[in-house]
C-alpha positions as CSV (number, residue, x, y, z in Angstrom):
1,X,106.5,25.9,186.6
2,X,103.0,25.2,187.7
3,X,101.8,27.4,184.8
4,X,103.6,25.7,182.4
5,X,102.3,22.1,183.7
6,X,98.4,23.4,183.7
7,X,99.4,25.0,179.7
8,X,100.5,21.3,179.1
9,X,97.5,19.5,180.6
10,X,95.3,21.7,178.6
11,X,96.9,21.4,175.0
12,X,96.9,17.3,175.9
13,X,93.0,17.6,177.0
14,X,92.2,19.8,173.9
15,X,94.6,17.2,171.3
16,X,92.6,14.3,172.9
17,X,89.4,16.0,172.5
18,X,90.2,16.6,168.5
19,X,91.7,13.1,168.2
20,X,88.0,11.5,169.4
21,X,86.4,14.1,167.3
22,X,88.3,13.4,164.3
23,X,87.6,9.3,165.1
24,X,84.0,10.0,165.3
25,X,84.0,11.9,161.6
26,X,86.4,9.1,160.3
27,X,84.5,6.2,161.8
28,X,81.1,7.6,160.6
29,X,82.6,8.4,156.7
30,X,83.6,4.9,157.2
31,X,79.9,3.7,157.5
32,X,78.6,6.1,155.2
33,X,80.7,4.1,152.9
34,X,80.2,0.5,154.4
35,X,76.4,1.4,153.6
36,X,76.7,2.4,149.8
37,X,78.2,-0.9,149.4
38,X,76.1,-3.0,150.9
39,X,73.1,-3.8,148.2
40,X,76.2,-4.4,146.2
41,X,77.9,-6.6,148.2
42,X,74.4,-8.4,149.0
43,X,73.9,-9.2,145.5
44,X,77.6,-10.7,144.8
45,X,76.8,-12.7,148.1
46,X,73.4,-14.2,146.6
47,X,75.3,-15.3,143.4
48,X,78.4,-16.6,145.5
49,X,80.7,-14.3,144.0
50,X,81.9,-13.7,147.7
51,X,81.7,-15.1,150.6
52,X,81.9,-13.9,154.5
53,X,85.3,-15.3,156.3
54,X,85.3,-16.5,160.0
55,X,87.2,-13.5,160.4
56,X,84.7,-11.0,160.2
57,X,85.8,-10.2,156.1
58,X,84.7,-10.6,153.1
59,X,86.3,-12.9,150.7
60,X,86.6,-13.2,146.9
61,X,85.3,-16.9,145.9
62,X,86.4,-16.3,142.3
63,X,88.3,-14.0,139.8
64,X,86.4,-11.1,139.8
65,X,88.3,-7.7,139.8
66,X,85.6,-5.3,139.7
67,X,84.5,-7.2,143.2
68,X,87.9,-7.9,144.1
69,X,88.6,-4.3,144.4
70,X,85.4,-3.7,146.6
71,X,86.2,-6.1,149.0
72,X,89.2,-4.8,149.7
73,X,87.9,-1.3,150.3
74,X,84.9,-2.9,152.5
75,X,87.9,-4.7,154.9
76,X,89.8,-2.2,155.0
77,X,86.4,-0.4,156.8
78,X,85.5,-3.5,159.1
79,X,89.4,-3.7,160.1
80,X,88.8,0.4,161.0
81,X,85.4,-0.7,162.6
82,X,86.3,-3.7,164.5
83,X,90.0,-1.8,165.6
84,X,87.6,1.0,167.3
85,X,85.3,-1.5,169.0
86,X,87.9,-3.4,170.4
87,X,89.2,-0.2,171.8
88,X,86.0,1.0,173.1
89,X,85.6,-2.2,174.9
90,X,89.1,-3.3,175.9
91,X,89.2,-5.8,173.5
92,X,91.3,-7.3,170.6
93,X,90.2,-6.3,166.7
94,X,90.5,-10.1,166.2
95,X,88.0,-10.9,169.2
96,X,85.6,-8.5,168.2
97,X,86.1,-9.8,164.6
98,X,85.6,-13.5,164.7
99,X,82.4,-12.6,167.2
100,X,81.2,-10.2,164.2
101,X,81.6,-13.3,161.9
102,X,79.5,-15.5,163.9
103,X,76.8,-12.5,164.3
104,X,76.9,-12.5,160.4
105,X,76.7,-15.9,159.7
106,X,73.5,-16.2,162.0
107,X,72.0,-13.4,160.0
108,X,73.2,-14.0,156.3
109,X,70.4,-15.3,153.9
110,X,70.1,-18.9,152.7
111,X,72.7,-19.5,149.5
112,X,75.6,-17.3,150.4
113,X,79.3,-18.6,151.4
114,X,79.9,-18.6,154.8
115,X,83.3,-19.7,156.5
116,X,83.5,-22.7,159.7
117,X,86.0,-21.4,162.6
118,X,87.8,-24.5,161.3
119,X,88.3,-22.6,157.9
120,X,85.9,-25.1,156.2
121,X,83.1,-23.4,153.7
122,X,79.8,-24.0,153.7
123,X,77.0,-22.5,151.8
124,X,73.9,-21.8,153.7
């Protein structure tokens, strides 16, 4: 019986070990990727094609389909991102989101879209 309980607690500790290792690869693919997008997504900023949410998102700010499919492939990689901060942290993904937004907003360039926690848009 002891056996069998030090066999279980060392397939558990070698599943949680693969788990974190297979979050590591994901979450750096998912960066890899953020990255390739982001000269793209800078210049669609600069010509207010979208804008950044107070949610930590980016948000379509017209009909645009080519854009409209990229920002939904770049939140679907924040959502991943914020998801494993919050968990690193002992946090919500919304919390770690709407403090992302703000750190964004500080740091986006004059002339792009930005969202008010009131839901209110501004241009900087």
């Amino acid at each position: 019986m002891k056996n069998l309980f030090l066999r279980l607690l060392l397939v558990l500790g070698l599943f949680s070990a693969t788990m974190a290792s297979v979050r590591a690869e994901d979450l750096g693919a998912v960066k890899g990727r953020m990255s390739k997008r982001l000269a793209t997504l800078d210049s669609w900023k600069s010509q207010g094609v979208i804008g950044e949410n107070n949610r930590g998102l980016v948000e379509l700010r017209g009909a645009n389909a080519e854009a409209g499919d990229v920002v939904t492939a770049e939140n679907r990689d924040r959502e991943a991102v914020y998801a494993a901060l919050a968990q690193q942290t002992g946090s919500t993904a919304e919390t770690v989101a709407r403090a992302r937004a703000k750190q964004i907003a500080a740091g986006s360039a004059a002339g792009v879209w930005l969202q008010r926690e009131n839901g209110d848009w501004y241009k900087k």
